[in-house]
VMD Tcl script that builds the backbone (N, CA, C; Angstrom):
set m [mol new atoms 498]
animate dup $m
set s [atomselect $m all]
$s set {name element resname resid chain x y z} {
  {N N UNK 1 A 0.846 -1.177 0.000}
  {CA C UNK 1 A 0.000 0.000 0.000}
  {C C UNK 1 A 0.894 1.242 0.000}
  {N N UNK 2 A 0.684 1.931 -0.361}
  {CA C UNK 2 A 1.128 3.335 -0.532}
  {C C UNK 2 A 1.239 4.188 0.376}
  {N N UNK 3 A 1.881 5.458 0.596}
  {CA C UNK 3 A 1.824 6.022 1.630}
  {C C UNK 3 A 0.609 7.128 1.281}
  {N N UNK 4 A -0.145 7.268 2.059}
  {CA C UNK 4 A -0.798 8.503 1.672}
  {C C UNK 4 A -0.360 9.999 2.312}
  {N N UNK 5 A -0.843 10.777 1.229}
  {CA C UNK 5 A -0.279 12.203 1.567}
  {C C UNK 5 A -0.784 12.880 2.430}
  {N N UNK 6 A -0.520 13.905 3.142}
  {CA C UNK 6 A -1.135 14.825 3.942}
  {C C UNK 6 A -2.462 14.939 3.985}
  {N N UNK 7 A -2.701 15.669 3.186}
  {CA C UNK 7 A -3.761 16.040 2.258}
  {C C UNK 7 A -5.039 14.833 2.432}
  {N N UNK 8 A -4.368 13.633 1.711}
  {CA C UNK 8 A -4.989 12.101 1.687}
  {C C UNK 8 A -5.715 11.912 3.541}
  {N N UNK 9 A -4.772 12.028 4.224}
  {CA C UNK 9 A -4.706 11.610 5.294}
  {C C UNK 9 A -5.711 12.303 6.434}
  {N N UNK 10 A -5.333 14.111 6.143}
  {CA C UNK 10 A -6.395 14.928 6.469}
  {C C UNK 10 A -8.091 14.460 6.031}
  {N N UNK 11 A -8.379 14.261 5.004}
  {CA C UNK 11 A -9.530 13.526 4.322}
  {C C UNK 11 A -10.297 12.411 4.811}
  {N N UNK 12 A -9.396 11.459 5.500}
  {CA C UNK 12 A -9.505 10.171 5.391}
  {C C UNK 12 A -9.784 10.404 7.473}
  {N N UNK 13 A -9.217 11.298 7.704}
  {CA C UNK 13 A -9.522 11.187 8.960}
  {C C UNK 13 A -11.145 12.192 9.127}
  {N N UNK 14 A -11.511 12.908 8.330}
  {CA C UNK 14 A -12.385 14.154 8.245}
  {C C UNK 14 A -13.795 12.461 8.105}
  {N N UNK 15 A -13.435 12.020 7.376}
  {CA C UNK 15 A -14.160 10.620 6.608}
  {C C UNK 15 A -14.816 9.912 7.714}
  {N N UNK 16 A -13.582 9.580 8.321}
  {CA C UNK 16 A -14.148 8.469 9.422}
  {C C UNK 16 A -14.473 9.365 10.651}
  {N N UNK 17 A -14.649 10.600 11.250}
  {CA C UNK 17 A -14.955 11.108 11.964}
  {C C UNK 17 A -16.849 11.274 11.605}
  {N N UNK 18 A -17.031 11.634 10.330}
  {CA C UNK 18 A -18.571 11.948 9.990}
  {C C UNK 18 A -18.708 10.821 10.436}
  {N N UNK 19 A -18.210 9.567 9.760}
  {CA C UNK 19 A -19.189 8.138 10.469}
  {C C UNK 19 A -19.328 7.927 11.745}
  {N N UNK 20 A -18.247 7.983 12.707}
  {CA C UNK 20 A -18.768 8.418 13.976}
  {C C UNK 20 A -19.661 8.911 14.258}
  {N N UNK 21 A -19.689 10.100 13.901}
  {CA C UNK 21 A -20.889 11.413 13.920}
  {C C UNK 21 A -21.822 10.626 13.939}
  {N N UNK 22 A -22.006 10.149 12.447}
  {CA C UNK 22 A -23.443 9.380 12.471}
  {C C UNK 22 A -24.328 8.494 12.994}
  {N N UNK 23 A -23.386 7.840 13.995}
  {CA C UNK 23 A -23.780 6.534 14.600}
  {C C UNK 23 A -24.372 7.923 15.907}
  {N N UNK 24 A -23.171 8.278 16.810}
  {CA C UNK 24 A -23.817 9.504 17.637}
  {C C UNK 24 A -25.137 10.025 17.598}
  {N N UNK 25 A -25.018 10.985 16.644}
  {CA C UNK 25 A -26.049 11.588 16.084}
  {C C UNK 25 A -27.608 10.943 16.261}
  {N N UNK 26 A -27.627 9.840 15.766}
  {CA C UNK 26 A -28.817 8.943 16.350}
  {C C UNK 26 A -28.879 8.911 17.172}
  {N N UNK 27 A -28.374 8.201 17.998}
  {CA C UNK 27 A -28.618 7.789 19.566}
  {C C UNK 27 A -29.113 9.206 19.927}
  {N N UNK 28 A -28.444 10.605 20.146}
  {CA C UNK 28 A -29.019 11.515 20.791}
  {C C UNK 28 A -30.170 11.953 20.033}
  {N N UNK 29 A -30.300 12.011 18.820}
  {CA C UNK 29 A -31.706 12.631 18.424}
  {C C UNK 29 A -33.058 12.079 18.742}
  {N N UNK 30 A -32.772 11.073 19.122}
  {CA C UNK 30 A -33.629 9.252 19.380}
  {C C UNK 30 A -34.079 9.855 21.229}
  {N N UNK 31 A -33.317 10.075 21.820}
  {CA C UNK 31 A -33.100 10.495 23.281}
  {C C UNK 31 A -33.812 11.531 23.055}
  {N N UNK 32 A -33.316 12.878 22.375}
  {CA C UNK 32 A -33.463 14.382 22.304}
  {C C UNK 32 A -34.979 14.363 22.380}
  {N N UNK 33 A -36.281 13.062 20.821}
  {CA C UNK 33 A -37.668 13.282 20.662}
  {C C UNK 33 A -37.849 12.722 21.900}
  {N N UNK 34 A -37.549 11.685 22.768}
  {CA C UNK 34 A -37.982 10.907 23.190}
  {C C UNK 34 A -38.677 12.463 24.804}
  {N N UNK 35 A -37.232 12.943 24.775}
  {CA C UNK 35 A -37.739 13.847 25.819}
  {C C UNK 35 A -38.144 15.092 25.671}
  {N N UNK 36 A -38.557 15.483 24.253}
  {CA C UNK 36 A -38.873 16.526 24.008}
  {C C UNK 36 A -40.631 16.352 24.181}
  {N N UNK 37 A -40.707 14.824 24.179}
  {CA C UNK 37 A -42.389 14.546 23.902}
  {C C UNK 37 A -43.050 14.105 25.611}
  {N N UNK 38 A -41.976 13.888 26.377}
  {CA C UNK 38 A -41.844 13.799 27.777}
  {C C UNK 38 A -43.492 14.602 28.418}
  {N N UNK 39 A -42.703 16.060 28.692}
  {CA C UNK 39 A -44.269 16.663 29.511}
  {C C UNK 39 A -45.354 16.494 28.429}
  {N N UNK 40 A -45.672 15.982 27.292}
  {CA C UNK 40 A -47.081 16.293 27.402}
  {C C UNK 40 A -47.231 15.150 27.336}
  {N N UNK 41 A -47.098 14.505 27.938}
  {CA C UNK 41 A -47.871 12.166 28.515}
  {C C UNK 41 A -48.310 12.439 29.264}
  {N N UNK 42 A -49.321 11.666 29.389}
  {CA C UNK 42 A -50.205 11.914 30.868}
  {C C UNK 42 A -49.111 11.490 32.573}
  {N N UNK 43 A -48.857 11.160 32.374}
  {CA C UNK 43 A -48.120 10.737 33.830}
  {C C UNK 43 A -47.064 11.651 34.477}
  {N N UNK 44 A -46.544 12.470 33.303}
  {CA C UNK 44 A -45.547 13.976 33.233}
  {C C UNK 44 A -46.475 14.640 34.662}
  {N N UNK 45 A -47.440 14.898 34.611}
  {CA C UNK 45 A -47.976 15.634 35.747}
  {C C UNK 45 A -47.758 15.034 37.209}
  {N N UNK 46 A -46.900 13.960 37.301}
  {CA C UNK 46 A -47.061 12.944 38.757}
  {C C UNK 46 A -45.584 13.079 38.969}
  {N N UNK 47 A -44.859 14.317 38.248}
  {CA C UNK 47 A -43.567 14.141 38.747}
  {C C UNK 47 A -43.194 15.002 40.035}
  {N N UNK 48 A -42.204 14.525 40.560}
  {CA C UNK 48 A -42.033 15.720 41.946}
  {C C UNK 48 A -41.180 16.638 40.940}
  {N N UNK 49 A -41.015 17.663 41.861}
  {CA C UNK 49 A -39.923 18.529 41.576}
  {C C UNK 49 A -38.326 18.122 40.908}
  {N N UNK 50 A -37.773 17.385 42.360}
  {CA C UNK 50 A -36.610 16.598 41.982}
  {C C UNK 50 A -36.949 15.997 40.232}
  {N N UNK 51 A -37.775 15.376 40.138}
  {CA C UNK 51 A -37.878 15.002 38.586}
  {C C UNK 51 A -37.802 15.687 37.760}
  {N N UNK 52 A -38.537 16.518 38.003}
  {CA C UNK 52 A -38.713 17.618 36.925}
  {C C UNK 52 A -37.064 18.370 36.659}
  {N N UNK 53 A -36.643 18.521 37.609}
  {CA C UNK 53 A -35.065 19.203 37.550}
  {C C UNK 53 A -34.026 18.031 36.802}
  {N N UNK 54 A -34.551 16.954 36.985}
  {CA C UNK 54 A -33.403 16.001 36.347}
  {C C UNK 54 A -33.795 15.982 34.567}
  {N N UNK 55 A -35.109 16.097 34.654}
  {CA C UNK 55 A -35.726 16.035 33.918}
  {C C UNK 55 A -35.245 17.424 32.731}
  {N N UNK 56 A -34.910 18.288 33.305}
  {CA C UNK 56 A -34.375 19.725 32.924}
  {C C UNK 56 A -33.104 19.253 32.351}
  {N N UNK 57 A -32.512 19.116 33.356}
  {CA C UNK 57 A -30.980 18.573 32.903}
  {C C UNK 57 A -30.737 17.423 31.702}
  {N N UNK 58 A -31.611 17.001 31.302}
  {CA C UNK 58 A -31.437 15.556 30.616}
  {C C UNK 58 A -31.718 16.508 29.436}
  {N N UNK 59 A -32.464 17.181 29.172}
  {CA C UNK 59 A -33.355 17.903 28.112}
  {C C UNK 59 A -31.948 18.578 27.734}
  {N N UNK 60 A -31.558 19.549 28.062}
  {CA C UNK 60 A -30.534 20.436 28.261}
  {C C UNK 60 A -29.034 19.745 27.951}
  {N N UNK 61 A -28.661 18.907 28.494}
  {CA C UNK 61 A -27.649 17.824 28.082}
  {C C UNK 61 A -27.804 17.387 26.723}
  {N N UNK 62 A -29.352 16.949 26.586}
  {CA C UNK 62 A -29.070 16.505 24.941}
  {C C UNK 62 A -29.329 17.075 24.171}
  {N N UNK 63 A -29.762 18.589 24.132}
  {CA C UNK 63 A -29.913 20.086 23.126}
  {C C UNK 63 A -28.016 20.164 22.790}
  {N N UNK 64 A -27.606 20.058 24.097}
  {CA C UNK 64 A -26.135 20.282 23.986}
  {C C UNK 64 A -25.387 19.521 23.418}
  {N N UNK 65 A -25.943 18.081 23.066}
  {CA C UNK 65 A -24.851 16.683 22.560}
  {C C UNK 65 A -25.667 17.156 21.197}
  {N N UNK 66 A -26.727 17.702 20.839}
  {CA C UNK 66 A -27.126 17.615 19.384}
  {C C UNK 66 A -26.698 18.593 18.585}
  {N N UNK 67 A -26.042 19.997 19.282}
  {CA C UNK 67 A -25.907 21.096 18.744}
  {C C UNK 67 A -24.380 20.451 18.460}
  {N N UNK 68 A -23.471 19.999 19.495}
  {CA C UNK 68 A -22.006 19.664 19.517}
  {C C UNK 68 A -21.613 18.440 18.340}
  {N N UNK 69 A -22.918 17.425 17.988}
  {CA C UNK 69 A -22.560 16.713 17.447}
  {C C UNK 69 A -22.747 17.258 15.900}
  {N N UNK 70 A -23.736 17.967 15.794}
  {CA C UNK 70 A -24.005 18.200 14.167}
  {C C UNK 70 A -23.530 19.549 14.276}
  {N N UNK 71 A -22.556 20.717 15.111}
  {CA C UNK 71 A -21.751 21.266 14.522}
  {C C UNK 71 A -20.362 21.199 13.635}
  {N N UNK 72 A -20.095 20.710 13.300}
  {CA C UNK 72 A -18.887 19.913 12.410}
  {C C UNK 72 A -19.860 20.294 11.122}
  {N N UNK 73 A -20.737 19.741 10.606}
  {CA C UNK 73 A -21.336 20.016 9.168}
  {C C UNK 73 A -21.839 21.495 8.965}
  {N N UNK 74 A -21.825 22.708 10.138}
  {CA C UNK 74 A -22.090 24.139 10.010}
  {C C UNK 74 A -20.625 24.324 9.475}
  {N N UNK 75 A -19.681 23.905 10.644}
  {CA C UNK 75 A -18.265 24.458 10.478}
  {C C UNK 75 A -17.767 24.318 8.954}
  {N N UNK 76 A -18.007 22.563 8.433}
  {CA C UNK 76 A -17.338 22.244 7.270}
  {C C UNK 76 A -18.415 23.370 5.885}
  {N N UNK 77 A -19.544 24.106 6.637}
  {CA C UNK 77 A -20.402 24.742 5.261}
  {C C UNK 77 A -19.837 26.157 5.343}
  {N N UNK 78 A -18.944 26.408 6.612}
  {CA C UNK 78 A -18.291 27.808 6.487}
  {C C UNK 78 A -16.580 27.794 6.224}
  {N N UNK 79 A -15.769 26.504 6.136}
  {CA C UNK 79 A -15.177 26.426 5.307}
  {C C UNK 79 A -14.838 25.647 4.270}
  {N N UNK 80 A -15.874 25.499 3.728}
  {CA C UNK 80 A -15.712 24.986 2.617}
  {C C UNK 80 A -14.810 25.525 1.213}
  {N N UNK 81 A -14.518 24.756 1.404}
  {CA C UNK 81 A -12.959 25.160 -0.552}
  {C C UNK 81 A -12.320 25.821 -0.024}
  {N N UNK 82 A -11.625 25.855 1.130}
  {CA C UNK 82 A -10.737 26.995 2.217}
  {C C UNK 82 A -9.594 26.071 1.783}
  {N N UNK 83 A -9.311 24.960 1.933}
  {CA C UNK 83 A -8.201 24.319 2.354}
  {C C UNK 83 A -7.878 23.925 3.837}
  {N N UNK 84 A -9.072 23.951 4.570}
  {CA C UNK 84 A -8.862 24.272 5.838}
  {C C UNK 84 A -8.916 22.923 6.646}
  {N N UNK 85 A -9.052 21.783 6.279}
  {CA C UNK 85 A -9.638 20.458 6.576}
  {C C UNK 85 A -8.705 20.340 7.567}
  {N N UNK 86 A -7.771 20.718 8.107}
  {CA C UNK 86 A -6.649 19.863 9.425}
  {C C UNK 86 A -6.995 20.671 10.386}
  {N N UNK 87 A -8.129 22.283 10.041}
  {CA C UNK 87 A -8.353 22.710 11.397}
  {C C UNK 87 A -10.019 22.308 11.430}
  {N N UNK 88 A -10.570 21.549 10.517}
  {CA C UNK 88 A -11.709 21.563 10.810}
  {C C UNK 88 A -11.888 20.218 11.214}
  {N N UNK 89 A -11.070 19.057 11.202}
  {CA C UNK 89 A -10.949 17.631 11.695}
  {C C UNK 89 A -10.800 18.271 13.159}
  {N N UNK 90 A -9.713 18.959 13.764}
  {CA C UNK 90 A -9.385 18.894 14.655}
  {C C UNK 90 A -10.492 19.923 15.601}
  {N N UNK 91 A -11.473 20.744 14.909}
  {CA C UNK 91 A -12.857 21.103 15.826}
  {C C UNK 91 A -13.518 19.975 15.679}
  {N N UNK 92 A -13.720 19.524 14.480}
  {CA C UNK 92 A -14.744 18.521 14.671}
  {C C UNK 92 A -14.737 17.001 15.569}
  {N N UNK 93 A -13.000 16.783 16.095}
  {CA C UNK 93 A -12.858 15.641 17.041}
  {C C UNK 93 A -13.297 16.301 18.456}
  {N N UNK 94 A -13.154 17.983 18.576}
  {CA C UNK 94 A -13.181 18.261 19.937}
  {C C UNK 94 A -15.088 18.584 19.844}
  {N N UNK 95 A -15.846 19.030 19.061}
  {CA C UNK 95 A -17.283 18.554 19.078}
  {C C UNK 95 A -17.740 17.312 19.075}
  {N N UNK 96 A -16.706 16.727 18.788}
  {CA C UNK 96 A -17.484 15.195 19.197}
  {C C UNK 96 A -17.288 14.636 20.489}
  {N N UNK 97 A -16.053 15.075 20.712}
  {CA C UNK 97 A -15.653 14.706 22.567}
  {C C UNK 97 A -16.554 15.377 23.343}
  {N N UNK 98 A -16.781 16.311 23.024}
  {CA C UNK 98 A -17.774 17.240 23.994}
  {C C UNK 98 A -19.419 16.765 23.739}
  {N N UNK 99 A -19.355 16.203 22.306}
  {CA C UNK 99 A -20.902 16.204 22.140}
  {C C UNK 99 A -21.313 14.725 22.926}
  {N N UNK 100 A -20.090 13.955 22.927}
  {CA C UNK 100 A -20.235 12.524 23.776}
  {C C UNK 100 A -20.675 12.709 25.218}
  {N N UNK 101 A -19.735 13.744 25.874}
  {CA C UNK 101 A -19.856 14.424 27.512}
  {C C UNK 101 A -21.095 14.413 27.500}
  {N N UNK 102 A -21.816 15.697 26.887}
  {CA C UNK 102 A -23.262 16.181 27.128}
  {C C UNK 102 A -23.843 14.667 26.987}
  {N N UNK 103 A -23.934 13.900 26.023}
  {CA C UNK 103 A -24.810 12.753 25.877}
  {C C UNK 103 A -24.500 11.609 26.858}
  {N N UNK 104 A -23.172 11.523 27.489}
  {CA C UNK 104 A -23.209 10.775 28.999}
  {C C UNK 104 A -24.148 11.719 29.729}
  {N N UNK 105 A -24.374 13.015 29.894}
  {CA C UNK 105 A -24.921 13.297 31.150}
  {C C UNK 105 A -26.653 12.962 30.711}
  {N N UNK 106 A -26.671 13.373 29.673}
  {CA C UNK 106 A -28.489 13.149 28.870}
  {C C UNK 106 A -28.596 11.644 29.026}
  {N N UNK 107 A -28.241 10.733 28.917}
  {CA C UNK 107 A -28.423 8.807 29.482}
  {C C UNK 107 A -28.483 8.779 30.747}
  {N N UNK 108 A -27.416 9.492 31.579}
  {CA C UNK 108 A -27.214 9.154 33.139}
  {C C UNK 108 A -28.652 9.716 33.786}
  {N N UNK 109 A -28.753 11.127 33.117}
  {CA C UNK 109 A -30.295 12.043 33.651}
  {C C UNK 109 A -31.385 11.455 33.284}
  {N N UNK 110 A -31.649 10.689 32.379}
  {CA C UNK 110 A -32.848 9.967 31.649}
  {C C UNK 110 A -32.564 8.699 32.329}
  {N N UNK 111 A -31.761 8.136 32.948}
  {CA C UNK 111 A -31.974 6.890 33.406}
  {C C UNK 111 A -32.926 6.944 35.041}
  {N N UNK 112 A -31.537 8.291 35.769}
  {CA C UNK 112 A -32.305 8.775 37.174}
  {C C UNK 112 A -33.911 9.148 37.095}
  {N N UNK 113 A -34.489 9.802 36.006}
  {CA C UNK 113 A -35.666 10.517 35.759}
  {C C UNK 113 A -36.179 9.003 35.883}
  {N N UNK 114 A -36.348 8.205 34.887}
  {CA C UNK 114 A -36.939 7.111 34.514}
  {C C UNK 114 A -37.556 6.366 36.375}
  {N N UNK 115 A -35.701 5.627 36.472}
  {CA C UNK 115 A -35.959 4.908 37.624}
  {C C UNK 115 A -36.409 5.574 39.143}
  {N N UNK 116 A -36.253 7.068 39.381}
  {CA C UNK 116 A -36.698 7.713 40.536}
  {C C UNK 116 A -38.403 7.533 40.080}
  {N N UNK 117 A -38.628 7.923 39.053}
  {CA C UNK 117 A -40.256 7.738 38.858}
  {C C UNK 117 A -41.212 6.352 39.469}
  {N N UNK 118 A -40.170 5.018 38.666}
  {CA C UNK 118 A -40.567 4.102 38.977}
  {C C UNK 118 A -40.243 3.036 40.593}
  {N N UNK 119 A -38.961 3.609 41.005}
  {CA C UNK 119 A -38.525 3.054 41.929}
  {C C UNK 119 A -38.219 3.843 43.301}
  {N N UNK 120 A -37.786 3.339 44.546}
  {CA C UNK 120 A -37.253 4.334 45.607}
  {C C UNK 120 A -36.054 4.885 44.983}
  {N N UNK 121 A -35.958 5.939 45.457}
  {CA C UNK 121 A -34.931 7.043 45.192}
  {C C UNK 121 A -33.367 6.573 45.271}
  {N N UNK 122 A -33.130 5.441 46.551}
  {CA C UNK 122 A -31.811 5.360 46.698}
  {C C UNK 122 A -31.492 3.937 45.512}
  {N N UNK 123 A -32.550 3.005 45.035}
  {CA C UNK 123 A -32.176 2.299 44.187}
  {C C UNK 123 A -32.160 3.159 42.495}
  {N N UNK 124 A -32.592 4.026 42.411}
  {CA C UNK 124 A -32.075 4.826 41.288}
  {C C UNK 124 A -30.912 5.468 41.500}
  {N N UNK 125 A -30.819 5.936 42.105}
  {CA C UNK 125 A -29.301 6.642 42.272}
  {C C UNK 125 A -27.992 5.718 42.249}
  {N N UNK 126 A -28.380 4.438 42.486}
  {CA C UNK 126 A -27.624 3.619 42.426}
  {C C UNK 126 A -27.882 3.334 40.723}
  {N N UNK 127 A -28.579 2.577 40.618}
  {CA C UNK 127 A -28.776 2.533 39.160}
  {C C UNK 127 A -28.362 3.510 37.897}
  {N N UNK 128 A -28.568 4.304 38.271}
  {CA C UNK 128 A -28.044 5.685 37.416}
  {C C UNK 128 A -26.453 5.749 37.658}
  {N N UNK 129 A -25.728 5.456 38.751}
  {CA C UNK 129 A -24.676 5.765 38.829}
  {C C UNK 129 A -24.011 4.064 37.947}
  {N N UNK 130 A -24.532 3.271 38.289}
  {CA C UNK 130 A -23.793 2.120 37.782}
  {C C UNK 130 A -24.153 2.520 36.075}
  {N N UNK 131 A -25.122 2.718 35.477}
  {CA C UNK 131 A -24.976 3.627 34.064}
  {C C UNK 131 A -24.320 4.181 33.764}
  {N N UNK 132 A -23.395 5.125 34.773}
  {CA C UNK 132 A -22.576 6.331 34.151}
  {C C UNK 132 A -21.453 5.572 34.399}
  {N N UNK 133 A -21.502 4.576 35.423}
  {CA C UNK 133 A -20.105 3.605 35.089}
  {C C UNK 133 A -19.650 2.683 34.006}
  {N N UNK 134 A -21.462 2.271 33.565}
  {CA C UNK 134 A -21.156 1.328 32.409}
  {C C UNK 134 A -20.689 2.337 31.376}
  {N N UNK 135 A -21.142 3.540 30.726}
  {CA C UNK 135 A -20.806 4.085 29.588}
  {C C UNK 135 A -19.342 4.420 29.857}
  {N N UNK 136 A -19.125 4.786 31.048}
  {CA C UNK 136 A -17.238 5.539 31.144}
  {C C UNK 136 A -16.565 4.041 31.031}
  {N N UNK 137 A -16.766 3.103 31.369}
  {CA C UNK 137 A -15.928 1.952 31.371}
  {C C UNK 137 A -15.914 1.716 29.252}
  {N N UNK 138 A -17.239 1.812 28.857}
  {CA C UNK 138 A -17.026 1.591 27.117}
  {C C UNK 138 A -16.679 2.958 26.496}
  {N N UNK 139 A -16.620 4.276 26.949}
  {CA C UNK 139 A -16.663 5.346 26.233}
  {C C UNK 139 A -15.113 5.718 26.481}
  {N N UNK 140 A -14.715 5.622 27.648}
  {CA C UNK 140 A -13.206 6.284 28.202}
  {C C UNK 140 A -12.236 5.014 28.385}
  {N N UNK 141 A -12.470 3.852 29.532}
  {CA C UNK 141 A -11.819 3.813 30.455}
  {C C UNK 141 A -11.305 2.249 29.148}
  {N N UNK 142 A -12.174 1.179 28.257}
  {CA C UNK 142 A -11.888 0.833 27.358}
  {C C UNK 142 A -10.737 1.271 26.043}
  {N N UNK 143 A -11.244 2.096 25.787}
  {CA C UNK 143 A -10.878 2.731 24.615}
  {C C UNK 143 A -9.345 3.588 24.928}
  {N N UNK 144 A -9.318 3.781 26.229}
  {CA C UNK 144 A -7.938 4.373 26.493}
  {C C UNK 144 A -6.794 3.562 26.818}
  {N N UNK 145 A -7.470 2.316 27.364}
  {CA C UNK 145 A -6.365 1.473 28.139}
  {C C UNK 145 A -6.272 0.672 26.902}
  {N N UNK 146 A -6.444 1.201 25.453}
  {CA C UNK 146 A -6.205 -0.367 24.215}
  {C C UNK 146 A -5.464 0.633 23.274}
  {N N UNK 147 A -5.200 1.971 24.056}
  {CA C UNK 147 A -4.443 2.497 22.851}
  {C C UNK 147 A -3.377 2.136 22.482}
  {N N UNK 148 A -2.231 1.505 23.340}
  {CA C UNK 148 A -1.193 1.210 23.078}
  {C C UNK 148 A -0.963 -0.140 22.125}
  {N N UNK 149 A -2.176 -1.006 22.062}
  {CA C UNK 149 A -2.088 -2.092 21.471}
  {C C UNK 149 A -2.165 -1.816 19.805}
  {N N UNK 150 A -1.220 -2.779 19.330}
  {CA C UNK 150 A -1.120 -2.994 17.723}
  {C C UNK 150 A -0.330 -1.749 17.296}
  {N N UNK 151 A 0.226 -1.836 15.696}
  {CA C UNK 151 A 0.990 -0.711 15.665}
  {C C UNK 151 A 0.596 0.639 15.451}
  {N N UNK 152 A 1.873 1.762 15.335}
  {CA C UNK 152 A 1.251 3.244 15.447}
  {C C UNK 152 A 0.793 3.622 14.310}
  {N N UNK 153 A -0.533 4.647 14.284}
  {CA C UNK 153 A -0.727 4.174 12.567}
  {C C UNK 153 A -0.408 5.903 12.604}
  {N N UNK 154 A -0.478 6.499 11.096}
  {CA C UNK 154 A 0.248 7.707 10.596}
  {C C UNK 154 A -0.699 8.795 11.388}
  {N N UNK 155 A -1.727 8.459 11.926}
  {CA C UNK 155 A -2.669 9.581 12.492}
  {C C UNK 155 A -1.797 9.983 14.023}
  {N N UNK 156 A -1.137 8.689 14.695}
  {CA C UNK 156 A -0.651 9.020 15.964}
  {C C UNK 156 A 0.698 9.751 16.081}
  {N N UNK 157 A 1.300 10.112 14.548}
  {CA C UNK 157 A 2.407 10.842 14.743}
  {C C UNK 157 A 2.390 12.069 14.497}
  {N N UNK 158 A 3.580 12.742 14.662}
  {CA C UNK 158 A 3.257 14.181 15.379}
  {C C UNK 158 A 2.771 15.271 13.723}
  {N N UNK 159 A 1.772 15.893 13.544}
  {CA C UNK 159 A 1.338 16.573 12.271}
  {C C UNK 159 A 3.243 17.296 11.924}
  {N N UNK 160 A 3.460 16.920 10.484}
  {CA C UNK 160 A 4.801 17.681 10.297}
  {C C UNK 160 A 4.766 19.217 9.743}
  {N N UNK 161 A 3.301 19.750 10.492}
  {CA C UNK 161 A 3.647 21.412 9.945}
  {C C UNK 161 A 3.640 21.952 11.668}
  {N N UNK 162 A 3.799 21.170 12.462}
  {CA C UNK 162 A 4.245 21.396 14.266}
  {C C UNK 162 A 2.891 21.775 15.010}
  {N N UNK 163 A 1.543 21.861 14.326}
  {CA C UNK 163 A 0.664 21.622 15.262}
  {C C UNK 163 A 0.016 20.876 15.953}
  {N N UNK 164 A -0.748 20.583 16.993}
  {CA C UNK 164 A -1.121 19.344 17.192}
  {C C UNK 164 A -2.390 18.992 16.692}
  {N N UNK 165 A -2.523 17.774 17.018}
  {CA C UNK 165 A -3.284 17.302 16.719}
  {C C UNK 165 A -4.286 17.156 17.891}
  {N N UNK 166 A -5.676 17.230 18.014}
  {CA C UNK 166 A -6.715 17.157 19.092}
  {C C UNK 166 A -7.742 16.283 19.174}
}
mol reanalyze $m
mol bondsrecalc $m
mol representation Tube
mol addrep $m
């Protein structure tokens, strides 16, 4: 195989970042209707307060994972034919890190909302917290401890015009 060029490489990483995106992108928009359609169900009226505030936060978390995740396609429509693709990979990896954050907290808040509704308070809180453990164990704590495995591929070395990479 060939080496690919800069250029190639910038592309190819811009490439596989949208597909990310896309898989993302679902999951929160899927979340986003689910709680946008929330207060008007009949049972919305039987929430306490505490609910309603988590309930806030979950809403709010995933306005924030939807704006973070599908900003990358505003950014790439304001530079477009710039030449600009190695600074717009490198917003668009840090909107996706961030748009992931907000969407851990929109699962963890939609799980507490859910199970405080249906259950005592201290078995949701438990529940909700073992959620935010399951996603950090597949979102962070996975994915970081396997970086070192197999070899370095051309994305992990240092960009040769001296900026970094993010």
């Amino acid at each position: 195989m060939s080496k690919e060029t800069e250029k190639q490489r910038w592309q190819r990483n811009f490439a596989d970042l949208l597909q990310e995106l896309r898989v993302a992108q679902t999951g929160v928009q899927i979340l986003f209707a689910f709680l946008l359609t929330l207060p008007f169900s009949s049972g919305f009226s039987r929430t306490t307060p505490f609910q309603q505030d988590v309930y806030i936060v979950a809403l709010l978390a995933a306005a924030g994972a939807t704006a973070m995740i599908i900003s990358p396609v505003a950014f790439h429509r304001a530079l477009f034919r710039q030449g600009r693709k190695p600074e717009l990979v490198r917003f668009a990896h840090r909107m996706a890190s961030g748009g992931l954050a907000f969407m851990l907290v929109a699962m963890v808040s939609s799980v507490l909302l859910i199970t405080d509704f249906v259950l005592d308070r201290p078995i949701a809180f438990l529940l909700s917290a073992v959620t935010g453990l399951w996603f950090l164990t597949f979102w962070v704590a996975l994915p970081f401890s396997r970086r070192s495995w197999g070899e370095d591929d051309i994305d992990d070395e240092e960009d040769p015009s001296g900026l970094q990479q993010s």
